[in-house]
C-alpha positions as CSV (number, residue, x, y, z in Angstrom):
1,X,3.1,-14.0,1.3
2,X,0.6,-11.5,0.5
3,X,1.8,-8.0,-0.4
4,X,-0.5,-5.3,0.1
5,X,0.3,-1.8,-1.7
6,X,-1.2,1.5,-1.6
7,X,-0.3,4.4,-3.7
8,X,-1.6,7.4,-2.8
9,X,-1.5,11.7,-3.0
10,X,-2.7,13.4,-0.8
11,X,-5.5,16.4,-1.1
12,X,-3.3,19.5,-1.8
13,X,-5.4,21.3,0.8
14,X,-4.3,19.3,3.6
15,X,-2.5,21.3,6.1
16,X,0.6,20.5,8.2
17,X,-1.7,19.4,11.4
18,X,-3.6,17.1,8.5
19,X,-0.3,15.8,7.4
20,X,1.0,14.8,10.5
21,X,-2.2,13.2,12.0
22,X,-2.0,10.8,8.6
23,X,1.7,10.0,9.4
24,X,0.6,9.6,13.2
25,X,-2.1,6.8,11.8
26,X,0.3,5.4,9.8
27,X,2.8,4.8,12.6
28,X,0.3,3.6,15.2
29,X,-1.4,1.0,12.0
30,X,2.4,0.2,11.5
31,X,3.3,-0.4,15.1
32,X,0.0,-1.8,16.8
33,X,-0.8,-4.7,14.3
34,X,1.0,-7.4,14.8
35,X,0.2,-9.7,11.7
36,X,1.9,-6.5,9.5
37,X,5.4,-8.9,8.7
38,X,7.3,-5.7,6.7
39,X,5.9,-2.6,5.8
40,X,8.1,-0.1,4.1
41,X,7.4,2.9,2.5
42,X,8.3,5.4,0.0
43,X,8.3,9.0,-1.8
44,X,8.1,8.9,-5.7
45,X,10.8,10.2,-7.6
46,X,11.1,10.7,-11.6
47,X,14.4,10.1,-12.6
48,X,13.2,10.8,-16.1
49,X,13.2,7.5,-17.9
50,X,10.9,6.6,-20.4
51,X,8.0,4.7,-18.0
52,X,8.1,7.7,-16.1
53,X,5.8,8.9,-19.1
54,X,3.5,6.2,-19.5
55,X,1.3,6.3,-16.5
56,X,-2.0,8.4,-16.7
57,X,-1.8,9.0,-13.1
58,X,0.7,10.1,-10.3
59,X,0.7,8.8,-6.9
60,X,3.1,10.8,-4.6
61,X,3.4,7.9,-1.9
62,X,3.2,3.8,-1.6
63,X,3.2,2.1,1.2
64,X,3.7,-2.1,0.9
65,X,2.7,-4.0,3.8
66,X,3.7,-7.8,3.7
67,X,1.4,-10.6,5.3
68,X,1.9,-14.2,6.2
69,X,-1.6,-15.0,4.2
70,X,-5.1,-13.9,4.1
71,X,-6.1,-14.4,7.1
72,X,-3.7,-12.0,8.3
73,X,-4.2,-9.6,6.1
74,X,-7.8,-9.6,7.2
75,X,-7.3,-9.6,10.8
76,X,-4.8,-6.2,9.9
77,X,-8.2,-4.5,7.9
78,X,-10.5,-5.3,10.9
79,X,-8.1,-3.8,13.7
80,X,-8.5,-0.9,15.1
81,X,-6.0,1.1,14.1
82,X,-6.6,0.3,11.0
83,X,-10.3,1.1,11.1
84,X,-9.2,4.4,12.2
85,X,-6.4,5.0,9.6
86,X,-8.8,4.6,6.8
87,X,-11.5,6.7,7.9
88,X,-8.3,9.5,8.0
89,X,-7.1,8.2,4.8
90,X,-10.4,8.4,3.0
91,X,-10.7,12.1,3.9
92,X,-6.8,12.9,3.0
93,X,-6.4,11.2,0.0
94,X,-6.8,13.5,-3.4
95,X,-5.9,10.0,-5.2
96,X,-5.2,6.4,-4.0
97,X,-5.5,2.6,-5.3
98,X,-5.0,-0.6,-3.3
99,X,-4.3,-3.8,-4.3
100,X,-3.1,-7.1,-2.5
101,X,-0.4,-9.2,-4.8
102,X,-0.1,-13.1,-3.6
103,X,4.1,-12.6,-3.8
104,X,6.4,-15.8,-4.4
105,X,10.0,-15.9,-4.7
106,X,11.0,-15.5,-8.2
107,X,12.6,-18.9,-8.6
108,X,9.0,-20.3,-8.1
109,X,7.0,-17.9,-10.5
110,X,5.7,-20.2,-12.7
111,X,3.3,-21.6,-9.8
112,X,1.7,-18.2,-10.0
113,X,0.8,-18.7,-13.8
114,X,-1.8,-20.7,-15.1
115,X,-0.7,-22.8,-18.1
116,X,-3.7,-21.6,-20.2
117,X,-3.0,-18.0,-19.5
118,X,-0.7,-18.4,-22.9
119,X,-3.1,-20.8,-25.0
């Protein structure tokens, strides 16, 4: 499975139409793509633990969408409503990161590691 995540904040500026024109691209990206598996979604919140100290950077959102394999994921970044939600995202976004994670059940996790990684 490959996870997909995106943390982001958006640009303080943004107004309420702004806002809810990125939530109405997320829900038609969400809804409209069929190869998206699970996508869920979040809000941060600082609880006031020690990690919540360490990073440089705060994202206020994440959004995780899940994905059979590549080739799903890349037919979900050429679809239209994708297209459409990152041109909108681009121009909201005060920070964001992406990255895709190739996700295996934990019982399995030494297939992810490469026996040299520890030489």
């Amino acid at each position: 499975m490959i996870a997909h995540v995106v943390l982001f904040t958006p640009e303080p500026s943004l107004d309420v139409e702004g806002r809810q024109a990125m939530v109405h691209a997320l829900e038609q990206a969400f809804t409209n793509i069929p190869q998206i598996q699970r996508v869920t979604v979040g809000r941060r919140k600082v609880f006031g633990y020690s990690y919540d100290t360490i990073s440089p950077i705060h994202f206020e959102f994440i959004a995780v969408l899940e994905f059979a394999d590549q080739d799903d994921l890349d037919a979900y970044l050429k679809h239209p409503a994708h297209v459409e939600l990152g041109q909108r995202f681009r121009s909201t976004a005060q920070l964001a990161l992406a990255h895709d994670f190739e996700m295996v059940d934990a019982s399995v996790l030494r297939s992810l590691v490469d026996p040299n990684d520890f030489s």
